[in-house]
N, C-alpha and C positions, 0 to 999 in steps of 0.2 A: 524231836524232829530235826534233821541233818539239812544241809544246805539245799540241796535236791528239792528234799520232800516240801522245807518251808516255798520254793521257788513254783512248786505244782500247785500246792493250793493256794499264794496268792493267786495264780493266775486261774486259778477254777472259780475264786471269789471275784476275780475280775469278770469272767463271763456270766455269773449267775449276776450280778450287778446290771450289765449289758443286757443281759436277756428282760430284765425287770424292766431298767429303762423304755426298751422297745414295747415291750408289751404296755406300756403306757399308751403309747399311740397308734398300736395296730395291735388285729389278733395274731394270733399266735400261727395260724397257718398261712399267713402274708410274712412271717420274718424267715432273711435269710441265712444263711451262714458269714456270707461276703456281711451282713448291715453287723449282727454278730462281732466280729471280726475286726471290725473296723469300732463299732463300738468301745471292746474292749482294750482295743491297742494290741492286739496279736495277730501272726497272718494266720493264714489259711491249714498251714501245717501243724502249728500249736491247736490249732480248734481240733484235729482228728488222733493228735495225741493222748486226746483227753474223751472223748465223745464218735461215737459213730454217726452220728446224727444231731437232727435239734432234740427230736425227740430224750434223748441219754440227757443233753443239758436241761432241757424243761425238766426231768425226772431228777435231778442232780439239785434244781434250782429250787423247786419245792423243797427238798430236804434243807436247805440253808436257811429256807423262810424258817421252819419247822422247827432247826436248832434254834436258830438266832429269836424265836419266842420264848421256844423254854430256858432258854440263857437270863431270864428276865425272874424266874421262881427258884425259890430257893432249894437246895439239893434235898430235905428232907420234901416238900410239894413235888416236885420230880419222881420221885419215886414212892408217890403212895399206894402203885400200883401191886407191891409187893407185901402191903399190909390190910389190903382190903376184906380180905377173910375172917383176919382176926383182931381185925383195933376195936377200939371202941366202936358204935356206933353214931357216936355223935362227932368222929372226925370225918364222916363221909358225908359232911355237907360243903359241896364246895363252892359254892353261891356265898361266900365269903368274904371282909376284906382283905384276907390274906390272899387271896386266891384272884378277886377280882381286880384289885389293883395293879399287880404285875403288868397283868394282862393290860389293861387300859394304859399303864406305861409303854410299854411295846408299842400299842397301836397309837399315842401318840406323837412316841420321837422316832416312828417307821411309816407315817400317815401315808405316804408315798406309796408305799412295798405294799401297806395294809389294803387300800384300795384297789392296787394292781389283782393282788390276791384276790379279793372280791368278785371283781371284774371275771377275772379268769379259772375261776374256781371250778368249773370242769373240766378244762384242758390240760390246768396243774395238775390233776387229780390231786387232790384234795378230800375229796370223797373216800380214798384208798389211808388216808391217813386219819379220816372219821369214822372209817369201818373196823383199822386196829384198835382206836381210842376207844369206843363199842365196844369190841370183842374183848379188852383187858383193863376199862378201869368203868363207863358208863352201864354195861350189862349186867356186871359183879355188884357194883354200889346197888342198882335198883333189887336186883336180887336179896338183897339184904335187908331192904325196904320192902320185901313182900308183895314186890309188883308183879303181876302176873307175865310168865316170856313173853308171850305175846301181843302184849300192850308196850313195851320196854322201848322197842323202837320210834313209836308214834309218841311218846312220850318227850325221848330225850329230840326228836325233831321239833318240837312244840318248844321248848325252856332254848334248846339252841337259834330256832328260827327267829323268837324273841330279843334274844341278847344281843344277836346279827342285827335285829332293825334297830335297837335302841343306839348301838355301836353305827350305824349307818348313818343316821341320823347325826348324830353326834360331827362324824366326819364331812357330814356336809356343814355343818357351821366350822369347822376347820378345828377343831377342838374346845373352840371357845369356853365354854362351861368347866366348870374343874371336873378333875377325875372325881373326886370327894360326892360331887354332885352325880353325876353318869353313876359310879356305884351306889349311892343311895336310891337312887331312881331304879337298877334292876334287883337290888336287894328286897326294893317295893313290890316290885312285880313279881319278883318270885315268890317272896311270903305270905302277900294276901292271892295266889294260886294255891301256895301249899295248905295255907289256910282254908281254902275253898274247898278242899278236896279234904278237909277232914270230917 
């Protein structure tokens, strides 16, 4: 990355920063380009260098949450999207503490970012980023579990709406409880489910 490029995307990671802030304390269709703007220490010219809109930075900003999560699992968890057809069968469980832990790090040193997400998790579209997850790693994996298509989706809503309230919950005592604990607790919930359903 040349001096240009490193100078563009600090200042991209400045306004997806900004726009996170904001969206703290208003929605999303009350923030303006000037609060923007002013947020991240750039004027008005630098915001349309980068963005045609909020909309482009809301679209931009979601993708940063998105990396800046998977920056948390290791490069072989990142990509098991490319082995789900033919690994074992028993590495597509990912209610794991490999798998959960990361995660539950993320969302404890981003508690900030995580909640905002939460909050505004249709406006980020978020959803857009649940429906690739679906289409190339959740549809495949139950596939392989022999769930029928048309149960697959009500399914993975159930185990995720789950883990969302246990994570939610959590957030509101400010993290307090160890991770240790938070993943033994959905590792419970999901085994004696899976167990149920045997």
């Amino acid at each position: 990355m040349n001096k240009n490029e490193s100078k563009y995307f600090n200042t991209a990671v400045r306004m997806d920063k900004a726009l996170i802030e904001l969206l703290e304390k208003k929605d999303f269709e009350y923030i303006t380009i000037k609060e923007i703007c002013q947020a991240a220490g750039v004027n008005r010219s630098t915001f349309y260098l980068h963005y045609e809109n909020t909309a482009d930075l809301l679209k931009e900003t979601t993708g940063y949450i998105t990396d800046s999560f998977l920056s948390y699992f290791s490069a072989d968890k990142k990509n098991i999207k490319l082995d789900i057809k033919s690994c074992d069968i028993n590495e597509l469980f990912f209610i794991t503490p490999e798998y959960v832990l990361p995660y539950l790090t993320y969302i404890k040193e981003n508690r900030r970012v995580f909640r905002t997400a939460l909050k505004h998790f249709g406006s980020m579209d978020f959803g857009g980023v649940y429906e690739k997850m679906f289409t190339y790693i959740f549809n495949p994996v139950l596939e392989r579990f022999s769930f029928p298509e048309n149960e697959r989706k009500y399914i993975m809503k159930f185990y995720l709406t789950g883990i969302t309230a246990i994570v939610g919950e959590w957030l509101d005592n400010d993290c307090r409880d160890s991770m240790e604990m938070i993943s033994q607790v959905i590792l419970k919930c999901i085994i004696n489910r899976q167990n149920g359903l045997e």
